[in-house]
BAFI-3210 file (N, C-alpha, C; in Angstrom, 3 decimals, decimal comma, padded with zeros to 6 digits):
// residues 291
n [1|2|3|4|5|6|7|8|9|10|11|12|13|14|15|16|17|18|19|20|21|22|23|24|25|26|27|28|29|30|31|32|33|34|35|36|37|38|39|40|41|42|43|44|45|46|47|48|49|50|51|52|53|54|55|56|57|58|59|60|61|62|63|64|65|66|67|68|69|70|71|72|73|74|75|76|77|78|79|80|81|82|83|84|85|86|87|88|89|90|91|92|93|94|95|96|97|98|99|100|101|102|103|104|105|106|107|108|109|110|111|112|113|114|115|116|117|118|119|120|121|122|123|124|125|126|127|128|129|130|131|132|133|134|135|136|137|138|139|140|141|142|143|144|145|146|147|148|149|150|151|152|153|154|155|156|157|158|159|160|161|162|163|164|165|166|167|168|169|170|171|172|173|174|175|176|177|178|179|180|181|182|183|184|185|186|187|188|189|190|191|192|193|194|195|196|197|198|199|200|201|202|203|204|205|206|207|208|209|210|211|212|213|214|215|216|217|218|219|220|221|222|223|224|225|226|227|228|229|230|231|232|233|234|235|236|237|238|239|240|241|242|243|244|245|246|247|248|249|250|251|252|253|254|255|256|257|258|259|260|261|262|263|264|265|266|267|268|269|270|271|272|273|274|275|276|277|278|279|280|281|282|283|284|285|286|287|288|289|290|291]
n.u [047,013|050,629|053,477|055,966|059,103|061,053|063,549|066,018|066,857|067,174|066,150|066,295|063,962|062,148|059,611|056,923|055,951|055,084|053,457|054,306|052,623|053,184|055,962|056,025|056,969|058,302|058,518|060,014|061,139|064,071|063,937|065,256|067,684|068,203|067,066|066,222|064,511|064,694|062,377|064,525|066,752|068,830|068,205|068,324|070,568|070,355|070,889|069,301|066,767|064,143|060,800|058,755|057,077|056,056|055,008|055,534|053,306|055,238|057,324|058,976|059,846|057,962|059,281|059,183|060,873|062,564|061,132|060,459|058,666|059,842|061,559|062,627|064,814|064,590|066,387|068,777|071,729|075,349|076,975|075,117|075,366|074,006|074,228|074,654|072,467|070,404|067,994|065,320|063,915|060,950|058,917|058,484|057,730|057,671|056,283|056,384|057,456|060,988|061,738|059,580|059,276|057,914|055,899|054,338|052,928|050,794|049,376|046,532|043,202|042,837|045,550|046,828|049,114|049,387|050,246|051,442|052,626|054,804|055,889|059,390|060,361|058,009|056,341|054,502|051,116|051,788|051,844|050,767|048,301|048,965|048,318|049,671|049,691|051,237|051,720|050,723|050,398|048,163|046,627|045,502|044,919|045,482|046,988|048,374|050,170|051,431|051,427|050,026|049,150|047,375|044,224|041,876|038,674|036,641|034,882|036,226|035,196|035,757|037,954|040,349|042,377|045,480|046,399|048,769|049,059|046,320|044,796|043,287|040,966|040,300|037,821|037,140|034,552|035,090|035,841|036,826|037,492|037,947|039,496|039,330|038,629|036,156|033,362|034,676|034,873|034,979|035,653|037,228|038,560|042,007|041,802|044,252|045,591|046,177|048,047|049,841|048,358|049,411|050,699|048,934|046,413|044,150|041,739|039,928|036,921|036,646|037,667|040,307|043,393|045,844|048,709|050,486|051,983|054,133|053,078|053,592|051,934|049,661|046,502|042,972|040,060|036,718|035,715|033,239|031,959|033,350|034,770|037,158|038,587|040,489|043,435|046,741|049,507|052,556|056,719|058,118|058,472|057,220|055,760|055,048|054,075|051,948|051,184|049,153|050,287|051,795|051,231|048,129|047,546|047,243|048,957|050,546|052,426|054,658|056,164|059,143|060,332|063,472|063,618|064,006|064,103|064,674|067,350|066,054|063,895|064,807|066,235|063,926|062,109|063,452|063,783|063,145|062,704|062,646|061,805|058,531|056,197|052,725|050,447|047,395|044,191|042,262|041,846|043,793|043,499|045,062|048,489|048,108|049,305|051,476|050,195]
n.v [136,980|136,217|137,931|136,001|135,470|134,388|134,717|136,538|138,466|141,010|141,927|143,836|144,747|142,670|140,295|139,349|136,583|132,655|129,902|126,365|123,649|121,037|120,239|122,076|123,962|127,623|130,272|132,911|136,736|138,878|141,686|144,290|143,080|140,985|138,452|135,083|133,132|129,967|129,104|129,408|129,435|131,236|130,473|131,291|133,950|136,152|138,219|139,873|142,036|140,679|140,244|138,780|135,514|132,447|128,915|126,311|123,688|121,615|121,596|123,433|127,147|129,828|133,103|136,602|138,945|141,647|143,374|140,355|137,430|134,515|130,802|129,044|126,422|125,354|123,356|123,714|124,014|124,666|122,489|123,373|126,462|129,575|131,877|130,684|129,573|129,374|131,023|130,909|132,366|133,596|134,832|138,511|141,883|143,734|146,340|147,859|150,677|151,927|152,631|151,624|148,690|144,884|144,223|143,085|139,657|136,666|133,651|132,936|130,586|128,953|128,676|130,169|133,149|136,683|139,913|143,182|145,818|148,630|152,301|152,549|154,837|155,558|157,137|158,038|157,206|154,648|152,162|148,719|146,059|142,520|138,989|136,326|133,233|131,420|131,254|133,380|136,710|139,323|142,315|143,815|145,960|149,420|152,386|152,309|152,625|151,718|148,287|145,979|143,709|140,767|138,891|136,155|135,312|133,092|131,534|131,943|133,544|136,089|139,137|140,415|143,257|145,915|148,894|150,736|153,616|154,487|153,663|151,469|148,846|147,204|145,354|142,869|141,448|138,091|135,952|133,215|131,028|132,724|134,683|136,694|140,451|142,512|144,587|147,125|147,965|149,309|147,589|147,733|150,755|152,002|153,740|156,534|156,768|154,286|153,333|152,011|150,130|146,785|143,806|140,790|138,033|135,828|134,229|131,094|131,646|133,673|136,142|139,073|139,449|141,679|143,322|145,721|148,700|150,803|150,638|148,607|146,062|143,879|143,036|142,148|142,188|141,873|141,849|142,231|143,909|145,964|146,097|146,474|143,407|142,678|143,660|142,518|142,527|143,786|142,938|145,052|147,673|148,289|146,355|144,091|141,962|138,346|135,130|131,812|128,908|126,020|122,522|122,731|124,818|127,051|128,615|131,839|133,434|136,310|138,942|141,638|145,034|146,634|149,018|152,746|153,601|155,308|155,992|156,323|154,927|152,128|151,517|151,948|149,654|147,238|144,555|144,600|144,070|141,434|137,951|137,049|134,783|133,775|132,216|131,141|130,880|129,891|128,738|129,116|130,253|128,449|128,779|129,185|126,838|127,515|126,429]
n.w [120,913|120,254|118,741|117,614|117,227|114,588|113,105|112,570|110,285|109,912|107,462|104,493|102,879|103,582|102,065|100,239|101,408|101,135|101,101|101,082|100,761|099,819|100,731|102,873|103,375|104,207|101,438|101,237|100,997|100,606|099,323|098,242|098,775|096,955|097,210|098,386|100,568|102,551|104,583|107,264|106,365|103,787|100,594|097,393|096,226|094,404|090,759|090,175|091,384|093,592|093,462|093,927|094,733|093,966|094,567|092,494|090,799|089,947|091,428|091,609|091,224|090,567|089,683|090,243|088,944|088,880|085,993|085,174|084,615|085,787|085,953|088,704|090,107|093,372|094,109|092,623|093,075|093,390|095,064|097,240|097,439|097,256|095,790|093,139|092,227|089,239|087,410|085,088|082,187|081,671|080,705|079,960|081,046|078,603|077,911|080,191|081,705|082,469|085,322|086,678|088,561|089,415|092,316|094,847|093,937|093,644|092,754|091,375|092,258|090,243|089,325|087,718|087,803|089,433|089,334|090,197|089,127|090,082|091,175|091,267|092,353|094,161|093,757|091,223|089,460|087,671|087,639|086,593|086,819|086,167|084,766|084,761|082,701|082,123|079,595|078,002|078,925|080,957|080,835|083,292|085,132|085,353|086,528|088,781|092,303|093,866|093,846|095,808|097,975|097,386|097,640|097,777|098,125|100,448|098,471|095,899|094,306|094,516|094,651|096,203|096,419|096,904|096,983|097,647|098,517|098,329|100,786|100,624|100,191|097,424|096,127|093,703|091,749|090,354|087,786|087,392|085,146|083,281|084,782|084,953|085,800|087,912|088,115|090,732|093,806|097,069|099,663|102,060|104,102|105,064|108,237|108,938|110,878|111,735|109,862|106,608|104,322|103,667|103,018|101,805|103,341|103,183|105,208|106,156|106,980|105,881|106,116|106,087|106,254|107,286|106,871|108,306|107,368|108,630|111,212|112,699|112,986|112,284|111,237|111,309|109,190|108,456|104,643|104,280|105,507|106,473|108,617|111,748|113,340|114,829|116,071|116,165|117,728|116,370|116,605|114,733|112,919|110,194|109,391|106,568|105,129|104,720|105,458|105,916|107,096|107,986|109,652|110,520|109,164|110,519|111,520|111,016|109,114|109,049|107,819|107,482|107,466|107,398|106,050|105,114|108,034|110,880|112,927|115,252|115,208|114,885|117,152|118,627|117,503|116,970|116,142|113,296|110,119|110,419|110,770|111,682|113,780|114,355|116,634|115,534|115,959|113,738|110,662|107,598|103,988|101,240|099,893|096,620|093,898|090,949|087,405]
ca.u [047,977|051,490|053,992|057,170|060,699|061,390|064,347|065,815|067,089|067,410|065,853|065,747|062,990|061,623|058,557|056,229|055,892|054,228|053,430|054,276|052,082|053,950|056,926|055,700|058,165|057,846|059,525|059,909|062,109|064,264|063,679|066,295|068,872|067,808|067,269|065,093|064,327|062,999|062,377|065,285|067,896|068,815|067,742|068,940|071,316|070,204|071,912|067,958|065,546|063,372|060,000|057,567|056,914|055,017|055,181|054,435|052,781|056,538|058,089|059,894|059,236|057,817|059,208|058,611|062,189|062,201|060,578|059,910|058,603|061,347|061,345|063,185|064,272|064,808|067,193|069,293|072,569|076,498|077,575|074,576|075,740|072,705|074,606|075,028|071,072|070,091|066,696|065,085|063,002|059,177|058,186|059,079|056,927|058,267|055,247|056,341|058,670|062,529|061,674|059,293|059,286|057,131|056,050|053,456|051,790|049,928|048,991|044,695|042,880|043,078|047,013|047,066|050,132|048,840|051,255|051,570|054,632|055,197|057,200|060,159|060,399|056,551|055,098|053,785|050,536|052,300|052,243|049,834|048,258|048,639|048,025|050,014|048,866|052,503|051,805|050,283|050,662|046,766|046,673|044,330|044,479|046,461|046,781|048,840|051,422|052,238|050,891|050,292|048,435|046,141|043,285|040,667|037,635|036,819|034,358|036,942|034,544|036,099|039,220|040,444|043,642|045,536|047,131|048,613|048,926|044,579|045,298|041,829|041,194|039,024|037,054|036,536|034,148|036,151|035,556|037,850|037,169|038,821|040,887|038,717|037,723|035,072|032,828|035,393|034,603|035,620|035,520|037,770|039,655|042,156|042,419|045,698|045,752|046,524|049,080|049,574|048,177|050,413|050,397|047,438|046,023|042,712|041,251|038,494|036,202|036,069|038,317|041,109|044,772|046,759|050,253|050,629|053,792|054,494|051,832|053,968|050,719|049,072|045,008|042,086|039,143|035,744|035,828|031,670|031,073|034,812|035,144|038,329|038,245|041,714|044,907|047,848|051,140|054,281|057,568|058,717|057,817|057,261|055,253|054,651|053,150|051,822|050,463|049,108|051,141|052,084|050,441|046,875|047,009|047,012|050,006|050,395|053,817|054,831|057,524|059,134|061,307|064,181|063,684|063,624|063,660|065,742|068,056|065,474|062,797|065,310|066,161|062,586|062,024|065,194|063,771|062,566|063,567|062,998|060,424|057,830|054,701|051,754|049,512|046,059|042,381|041,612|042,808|044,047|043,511|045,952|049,132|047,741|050,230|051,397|049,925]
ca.v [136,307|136,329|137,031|135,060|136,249|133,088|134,775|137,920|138,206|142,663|142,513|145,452|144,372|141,613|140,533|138,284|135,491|131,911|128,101|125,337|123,004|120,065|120,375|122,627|125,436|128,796|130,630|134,594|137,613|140,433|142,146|145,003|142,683|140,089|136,949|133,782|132,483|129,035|128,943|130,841|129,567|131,888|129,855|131,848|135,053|136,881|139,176|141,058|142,153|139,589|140,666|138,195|134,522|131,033|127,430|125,695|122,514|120,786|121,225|124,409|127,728|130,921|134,220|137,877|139,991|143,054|143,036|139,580|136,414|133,169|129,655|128,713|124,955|125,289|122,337|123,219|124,608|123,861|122,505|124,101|127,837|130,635|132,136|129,639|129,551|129,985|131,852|130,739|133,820|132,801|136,428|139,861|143,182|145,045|147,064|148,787|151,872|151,534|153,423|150,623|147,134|144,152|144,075|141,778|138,885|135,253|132,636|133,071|129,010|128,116|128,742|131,770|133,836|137,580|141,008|144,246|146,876|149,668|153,357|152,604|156,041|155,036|158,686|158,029|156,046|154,168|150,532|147,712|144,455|142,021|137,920|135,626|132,229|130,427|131,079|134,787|137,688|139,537|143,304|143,509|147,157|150,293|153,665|151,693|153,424|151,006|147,502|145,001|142,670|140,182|137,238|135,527|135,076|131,518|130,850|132,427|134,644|137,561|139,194|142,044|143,873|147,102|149,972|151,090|155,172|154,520|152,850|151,007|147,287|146,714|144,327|142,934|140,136|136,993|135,094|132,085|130,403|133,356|135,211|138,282|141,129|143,358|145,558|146,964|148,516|149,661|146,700|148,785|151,380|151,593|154,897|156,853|156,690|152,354|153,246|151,585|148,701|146,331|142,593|141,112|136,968|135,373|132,752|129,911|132,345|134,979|137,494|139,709|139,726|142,809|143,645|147,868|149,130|151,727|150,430|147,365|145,138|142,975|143,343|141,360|142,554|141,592|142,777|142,352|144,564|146,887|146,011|145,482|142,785|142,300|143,762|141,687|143,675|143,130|143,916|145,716|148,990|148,158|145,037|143,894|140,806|137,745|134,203|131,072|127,820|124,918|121,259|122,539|126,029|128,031|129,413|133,323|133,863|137,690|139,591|142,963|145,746|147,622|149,699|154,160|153,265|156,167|155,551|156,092|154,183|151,312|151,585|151,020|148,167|146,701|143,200|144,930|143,350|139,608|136,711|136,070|133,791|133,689|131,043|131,410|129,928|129,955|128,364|130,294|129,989|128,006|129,260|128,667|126,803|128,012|125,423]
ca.w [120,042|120,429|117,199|117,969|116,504|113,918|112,494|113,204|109,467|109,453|105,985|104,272|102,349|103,651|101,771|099,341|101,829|100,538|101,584|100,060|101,963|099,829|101,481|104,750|103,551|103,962|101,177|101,375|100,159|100,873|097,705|098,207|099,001|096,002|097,959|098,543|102,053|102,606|106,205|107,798|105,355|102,358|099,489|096,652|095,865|092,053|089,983|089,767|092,037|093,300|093,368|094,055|094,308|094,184|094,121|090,953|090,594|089,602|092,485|091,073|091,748|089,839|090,454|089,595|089,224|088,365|085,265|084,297|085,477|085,831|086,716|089,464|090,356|094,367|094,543|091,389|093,906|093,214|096,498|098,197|097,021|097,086|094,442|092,204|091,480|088,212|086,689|083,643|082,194|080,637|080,082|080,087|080,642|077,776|078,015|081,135|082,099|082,906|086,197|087,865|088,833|089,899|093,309|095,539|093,485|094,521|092,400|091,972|092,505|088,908|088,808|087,122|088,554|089,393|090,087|089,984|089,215|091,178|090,353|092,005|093,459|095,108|093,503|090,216|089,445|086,452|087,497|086,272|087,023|084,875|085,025|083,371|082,913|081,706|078,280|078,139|079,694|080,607|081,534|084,277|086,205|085,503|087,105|089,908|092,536|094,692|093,537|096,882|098,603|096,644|098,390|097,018|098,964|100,399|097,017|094,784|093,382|095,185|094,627|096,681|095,804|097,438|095,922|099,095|098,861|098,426|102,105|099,948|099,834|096,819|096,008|092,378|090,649|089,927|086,944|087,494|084,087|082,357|085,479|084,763|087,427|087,504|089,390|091,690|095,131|098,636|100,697|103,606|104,509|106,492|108,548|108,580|112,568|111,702|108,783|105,468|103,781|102,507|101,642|102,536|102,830|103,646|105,834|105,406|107,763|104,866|107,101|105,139|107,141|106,429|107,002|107,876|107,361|109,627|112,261|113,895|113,146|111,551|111,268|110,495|108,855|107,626|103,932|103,788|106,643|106,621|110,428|112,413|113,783|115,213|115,859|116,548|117,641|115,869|117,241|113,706|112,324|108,955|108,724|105,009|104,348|105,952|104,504|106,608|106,752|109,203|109,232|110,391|108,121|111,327|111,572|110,372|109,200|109,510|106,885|107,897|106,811|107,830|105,134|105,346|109,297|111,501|114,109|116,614|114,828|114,773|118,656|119,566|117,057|116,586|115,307|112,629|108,944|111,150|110,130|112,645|113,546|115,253|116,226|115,453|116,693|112,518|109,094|106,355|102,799|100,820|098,657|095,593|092,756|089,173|087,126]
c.u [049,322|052,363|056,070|058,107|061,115|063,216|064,969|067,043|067,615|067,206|065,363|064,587|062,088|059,660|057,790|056,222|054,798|054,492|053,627|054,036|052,982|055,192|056,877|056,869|057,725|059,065|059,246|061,094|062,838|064,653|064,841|067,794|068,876|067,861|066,607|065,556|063,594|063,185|063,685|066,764|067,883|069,008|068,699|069,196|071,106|070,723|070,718|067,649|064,765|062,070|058,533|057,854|056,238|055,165|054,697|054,345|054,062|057,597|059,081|058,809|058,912|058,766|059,352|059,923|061,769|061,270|059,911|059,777|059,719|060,816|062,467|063,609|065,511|066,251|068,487|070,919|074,325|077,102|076,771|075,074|073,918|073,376|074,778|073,137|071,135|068,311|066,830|063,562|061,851|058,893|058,449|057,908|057,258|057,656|055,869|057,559|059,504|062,491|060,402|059,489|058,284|057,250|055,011|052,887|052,097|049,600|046,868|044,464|043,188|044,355|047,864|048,203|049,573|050,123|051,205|052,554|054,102|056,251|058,007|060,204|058,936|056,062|054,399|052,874|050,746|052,280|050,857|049,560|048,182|048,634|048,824|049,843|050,661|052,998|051,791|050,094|049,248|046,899|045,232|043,327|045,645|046,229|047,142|049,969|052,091|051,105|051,051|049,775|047,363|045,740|042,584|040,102|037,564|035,668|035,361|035,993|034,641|037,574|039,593|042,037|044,039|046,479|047,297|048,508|047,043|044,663|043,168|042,200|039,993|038,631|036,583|035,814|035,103|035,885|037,011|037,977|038,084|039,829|040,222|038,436|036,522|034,046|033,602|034,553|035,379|035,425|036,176|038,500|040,218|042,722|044,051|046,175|046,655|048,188|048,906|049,043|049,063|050,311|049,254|047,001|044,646|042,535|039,772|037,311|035,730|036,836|039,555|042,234|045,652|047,786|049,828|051,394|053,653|053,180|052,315|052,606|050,490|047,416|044,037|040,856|037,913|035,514|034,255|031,436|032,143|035,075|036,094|037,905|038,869|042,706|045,630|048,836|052,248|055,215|058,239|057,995|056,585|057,098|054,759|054,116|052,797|051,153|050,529|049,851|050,831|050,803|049,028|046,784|047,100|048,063|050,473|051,992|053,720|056,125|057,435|060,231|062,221|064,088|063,284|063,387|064,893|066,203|067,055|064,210|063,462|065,731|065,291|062,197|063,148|065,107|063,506|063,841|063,716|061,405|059,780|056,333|053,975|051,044|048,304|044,903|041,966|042,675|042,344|043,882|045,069|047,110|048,434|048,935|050,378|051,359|051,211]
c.v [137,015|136,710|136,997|135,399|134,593|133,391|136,047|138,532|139,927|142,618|143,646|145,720|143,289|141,494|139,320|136,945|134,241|130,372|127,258|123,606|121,197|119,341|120,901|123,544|126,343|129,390|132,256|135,172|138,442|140,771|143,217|144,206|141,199|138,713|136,666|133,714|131,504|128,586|130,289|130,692|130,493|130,439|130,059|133,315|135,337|137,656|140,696|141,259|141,054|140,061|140,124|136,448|133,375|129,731|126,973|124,305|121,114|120,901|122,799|125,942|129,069|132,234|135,421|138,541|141,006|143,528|141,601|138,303|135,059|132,011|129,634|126,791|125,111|124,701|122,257|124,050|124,078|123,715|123,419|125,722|128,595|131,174|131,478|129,299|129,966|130,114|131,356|131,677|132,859|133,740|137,359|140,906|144,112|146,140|148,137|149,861|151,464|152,139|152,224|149,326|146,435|144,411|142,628|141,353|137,194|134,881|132,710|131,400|128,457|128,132|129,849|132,692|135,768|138,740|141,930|144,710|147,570|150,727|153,290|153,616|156,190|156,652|158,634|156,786|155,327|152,894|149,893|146,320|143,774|140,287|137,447|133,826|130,950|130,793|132,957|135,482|138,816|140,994|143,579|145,174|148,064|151,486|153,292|152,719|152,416|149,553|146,755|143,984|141,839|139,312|137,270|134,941|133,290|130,401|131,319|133,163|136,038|137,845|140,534|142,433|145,241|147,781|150,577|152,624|155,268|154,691|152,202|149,391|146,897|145,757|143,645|141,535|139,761|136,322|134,291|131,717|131,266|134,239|136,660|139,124|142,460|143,763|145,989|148,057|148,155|148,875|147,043|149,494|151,614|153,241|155,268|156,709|154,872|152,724|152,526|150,478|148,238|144,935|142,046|138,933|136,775|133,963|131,988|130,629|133,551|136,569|137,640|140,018|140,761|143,756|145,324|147,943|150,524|151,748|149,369|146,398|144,594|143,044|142,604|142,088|141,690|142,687|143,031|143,417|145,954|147,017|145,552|144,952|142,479|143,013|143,013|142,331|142,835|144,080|144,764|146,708|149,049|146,600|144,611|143,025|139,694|136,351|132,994|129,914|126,906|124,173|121,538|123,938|127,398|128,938|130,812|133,561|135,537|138,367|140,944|143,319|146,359|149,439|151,970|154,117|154,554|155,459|155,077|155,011|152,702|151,101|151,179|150,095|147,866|145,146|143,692|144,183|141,530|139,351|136,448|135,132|133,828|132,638|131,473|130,678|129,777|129,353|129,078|129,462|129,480|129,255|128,555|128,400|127,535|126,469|125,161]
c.w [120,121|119,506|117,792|116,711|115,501|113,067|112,437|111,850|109,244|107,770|106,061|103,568|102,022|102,899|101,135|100,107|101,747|101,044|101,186|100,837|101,597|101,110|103,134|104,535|103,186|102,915|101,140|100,686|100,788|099,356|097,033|097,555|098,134|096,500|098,156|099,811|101,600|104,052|107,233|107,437|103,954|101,070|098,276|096,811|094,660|092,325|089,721|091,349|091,962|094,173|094,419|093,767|094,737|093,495|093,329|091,399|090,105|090,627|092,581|091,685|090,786|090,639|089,635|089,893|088,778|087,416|084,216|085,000|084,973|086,459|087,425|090,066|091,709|094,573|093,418|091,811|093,503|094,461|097,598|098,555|096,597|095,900|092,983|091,658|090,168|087,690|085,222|083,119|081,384|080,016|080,770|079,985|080,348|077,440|078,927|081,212|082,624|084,203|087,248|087,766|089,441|091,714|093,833|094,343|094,065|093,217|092,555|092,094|091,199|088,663|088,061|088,105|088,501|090,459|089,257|089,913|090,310|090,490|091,535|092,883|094,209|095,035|092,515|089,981|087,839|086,523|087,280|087,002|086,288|085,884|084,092|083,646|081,878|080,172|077,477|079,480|079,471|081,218|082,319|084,960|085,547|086,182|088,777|090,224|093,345|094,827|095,133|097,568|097,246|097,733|097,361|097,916|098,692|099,144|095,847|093,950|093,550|094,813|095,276|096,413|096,605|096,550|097,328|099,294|098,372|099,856|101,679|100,206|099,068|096,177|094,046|091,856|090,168|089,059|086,856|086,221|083,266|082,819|084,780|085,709|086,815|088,426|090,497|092,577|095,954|098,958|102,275|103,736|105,427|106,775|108,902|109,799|112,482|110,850|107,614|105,156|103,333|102,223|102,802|102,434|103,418|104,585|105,752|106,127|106,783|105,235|106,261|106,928|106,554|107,020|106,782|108,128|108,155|110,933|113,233|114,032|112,396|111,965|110,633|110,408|108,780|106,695|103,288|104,285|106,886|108,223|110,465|113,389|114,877|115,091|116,619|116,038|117,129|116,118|116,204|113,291|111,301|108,825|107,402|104,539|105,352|105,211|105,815|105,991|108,673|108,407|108,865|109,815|109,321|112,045|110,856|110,356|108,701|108,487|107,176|107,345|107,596|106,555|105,072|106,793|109,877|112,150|115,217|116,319|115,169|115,889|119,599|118,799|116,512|116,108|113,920|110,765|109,943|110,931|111,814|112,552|114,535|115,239|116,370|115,646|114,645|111,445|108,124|104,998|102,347|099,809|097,479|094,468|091,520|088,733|086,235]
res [x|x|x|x|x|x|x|x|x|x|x|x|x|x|x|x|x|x|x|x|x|x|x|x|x|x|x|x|x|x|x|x|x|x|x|x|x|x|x|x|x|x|x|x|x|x|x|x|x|x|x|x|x|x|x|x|x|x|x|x|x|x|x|x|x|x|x|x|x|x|x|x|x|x|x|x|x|x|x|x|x|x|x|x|x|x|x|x|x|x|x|x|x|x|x|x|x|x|x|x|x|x|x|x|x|x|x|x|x|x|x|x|x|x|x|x|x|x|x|x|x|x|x|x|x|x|x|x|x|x|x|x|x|x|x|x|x|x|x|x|x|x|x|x|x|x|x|x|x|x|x|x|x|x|x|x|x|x|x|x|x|x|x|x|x|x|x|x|x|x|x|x|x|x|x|x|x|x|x|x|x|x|x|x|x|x|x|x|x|x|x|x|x|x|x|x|x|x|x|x|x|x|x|x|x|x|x|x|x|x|x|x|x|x|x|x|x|x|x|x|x|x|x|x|x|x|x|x|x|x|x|x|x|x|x|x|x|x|x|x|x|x|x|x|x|x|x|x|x|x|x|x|x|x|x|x|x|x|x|x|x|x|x|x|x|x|x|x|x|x|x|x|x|x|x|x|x|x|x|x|x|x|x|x|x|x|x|x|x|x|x]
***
C-alpha cells in the first residue's frame, strides 16, 4: 500500500481527522494553528484551539476547543471567509486545570461524543476522559497524560483507548445503553523500536489502525491477539491520526505533524504536516454522528 500526498498543508498540528459519509467530506485539524479542513480547503479560522471533532446528525458539526465542546454550522461563512466562522459553546470543563486542554475524541455508535484533555506541557498525568452526550457531561477515566486515539470494535462492545506515554492500547467493556467502560486491559503494545501511539480507527475485520508519531507509519493490529499485522510507510515523521472514508469506506486518510521536528528531521521528511491516503483491500468502520 501506497500513501499518496493529498495535500501538502505543513501543519503544525495536523490532527483529529473524520468522515462525513453524508457529504463524502473529510474534515480534519491543525490544532496549533486553530483551523478546520474539509478536504484540502481551510474550512474555518478560531480565536481557540481546536481540539477535536465530529459530524452531527444536522448537518452541523461538534467540536472540542480547548476546553469546551461547540457547535459548529459548516456553511455559516460571510462571503466564504474561514474567519468569519462562528462557535456556539454547549459545555465547558470547568472541572479541569488552566494548564491542559482537550485533545483526540470520536463520536461512540449511540452518538455520544467521547475526549480526553491532555497537560499541555505532555508531563503530567492530569487529563481526563469524559463523554458528553449533548446534554451532560460523564467523567469516564482520569490519571491521563496524553489523551488519544479512541475505536469501537465491530459489535461495539469494545472500546479501546490510548494514553500515548503508556505506548498501551487498552481495551475496555462497552455498555452502549449507558456509554459505560469497564474491565480495562492490554490489548497491545507498541514497542519503543515502532514509536508512539497516537490516534487510532477500526475496520469491519476487527483490526486496530494506529497513527505513530515519530515512526513515519501507520500500523495495523489485531487487538485480540496484539499482533502486527501491517506497516504502511508514511512520508512524515510524525504521523497522528487516520480514519476511513471514500464511497466504498476503503480509503485510509493519513494526518501529520510538523510539530518539535529539527532541521534535519524536516530535510528527510519534508511532506511532513501534509494530508495523505491510502487505498486499502478492507472497509473501515464508520465516523460515528453526535446525535
Amino acid at each position: 500500500m501506497q500513501a499518496e500526498l493529498i495535500l501538502d498543508a505543513k501543519a503544525i498540528l495536523g490532527e483529529g481527522p473524520a468522515w462525513d459519509s453524508k457529504t463524502q467530506t473529510l474534515y480534519w485539524l491543525d490544532i496549533l494553528e486553530k483551523r478546520i479542513y474539509a478536504g484540502t480547503r481551510i474550512l474555518a479560522q478560531l480565536d481557540d484551539l481546536v481540539c477535536c471533532i465530529a459530524p452531527r446528525k444536522n448537518g452541523n458539526l461538534l467540536v472540542g476547543t480547548r476546553l469546551s465542546f461547540a457547535d459548529l454550522n459548516p456553511f455559516d461563512q460571510t462571503q466564504g471567509r474561514p474567519d468569519s466562522v462562528q462557535l456556539t459553546v454547549l459545555a465547558s470543563l470547568d472541572s479541569e486545570l488552566p494548564t491542559n486542554r482537550l485533545n483526540d475524541g470520536k463520536c461512540d455508535p449511540a452518538g455520544r461524543f467521547l475526549a480526553g484533555t491532555m497537560d499541555i506541557n505532555e508531563k503530567d498525568p492530569n487529563g481526563a476522559l469524559y463523554s458528553f452526550d449533548g446534554k451532560n457531561i460523564t467523567h469516564l477515566l482520569d490519571g491521563i497524560t496524553i489523551s488519544n486515539g479512541l475505536a469501537w470494535s465491530v459489535d461495539h462492545k469494545t472500546f479501546y483507548y490510548i494514553d500515548t506515554p503508556t505506548r498501551e492500547i487498552k481495551a475496555f467493556d462497552y455498555d452502549l445503553s449507558s456509554g459505560q467502560i469497564a474491565n480495562p486491559r492490554v490489548a497491545i503494545h507498541i514497542p519503543e523500536s515502532l514509536g508512539w501511539p497516537d490516534g487510532m480507527t477500526s475496520d469491519t475485520d476487527g483490526n486496530l489502525w494506529i497513527a505513530i508519531w515519530g515512526g513515519a507509519q501507520v500500523t495495523k493490529w489485531n487487538p485480540n491477539t496484539g499482533e502486527l499485522l501491517e506497516q504502511i510507510p508514511v512520508p512524515a515523521l510524525h504521523t497522528s491520526s487516520c480514519v476511513f472514508g471514500g464511497k466504498d469506506m476503503n480509503e485510509l486518510y493519513i494526518t501529520s505533524a510538523r510539530k518539535n521536528m529539527s532541521e534535519a528531521d524536516l530535510k528527510k521528511y519534508p511532506l511532513s504536516g501534509g494530508l495523505f491516503k491510502v487505498e486499502t483491500n478492507t472497509a473501515g468502520m464508520p465516523t460515528f454522528e453526535f446525535e
